[in-house]
C-alpha positions in Angstrom: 154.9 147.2 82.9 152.8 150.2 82.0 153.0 149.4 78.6 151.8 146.0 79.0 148.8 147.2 81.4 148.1 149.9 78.3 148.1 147.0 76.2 146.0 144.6 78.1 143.6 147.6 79.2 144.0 147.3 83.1 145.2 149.2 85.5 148.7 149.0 86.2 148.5 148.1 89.8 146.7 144.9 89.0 150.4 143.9 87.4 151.1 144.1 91.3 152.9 147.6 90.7 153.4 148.2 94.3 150.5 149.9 96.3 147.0 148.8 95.0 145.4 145.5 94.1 148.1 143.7 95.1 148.3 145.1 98.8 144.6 144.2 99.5 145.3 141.0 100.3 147.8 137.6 99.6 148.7 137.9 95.7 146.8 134.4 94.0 148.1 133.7 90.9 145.6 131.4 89.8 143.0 133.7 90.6 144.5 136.4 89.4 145.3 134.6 85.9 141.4 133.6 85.8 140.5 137.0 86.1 142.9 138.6 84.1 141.4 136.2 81.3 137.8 136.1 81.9 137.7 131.8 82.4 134.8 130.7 83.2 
């Protein structure tokens, strides 16, 4: 995963790594997908 996160150039908990991003509030795949890709 870290790898991948090094990669992509984000953080590692936005991958849902545990504690971060992903414990702020319900994971949204779609959303997260849009932003992860920048659609407009």
């Amino acid at each position: 995963v870290i790898p991948i996160s090094r990669q992509l150039g984000i953080p590692a908990v936005f991958l849902g790594t545990g504690e971060g991003y992903h414990d702020l509030r319900p994971f949204n795949r779609a959303e997260y997908l849009k932003e992860l890709l920048d659609i407009q």
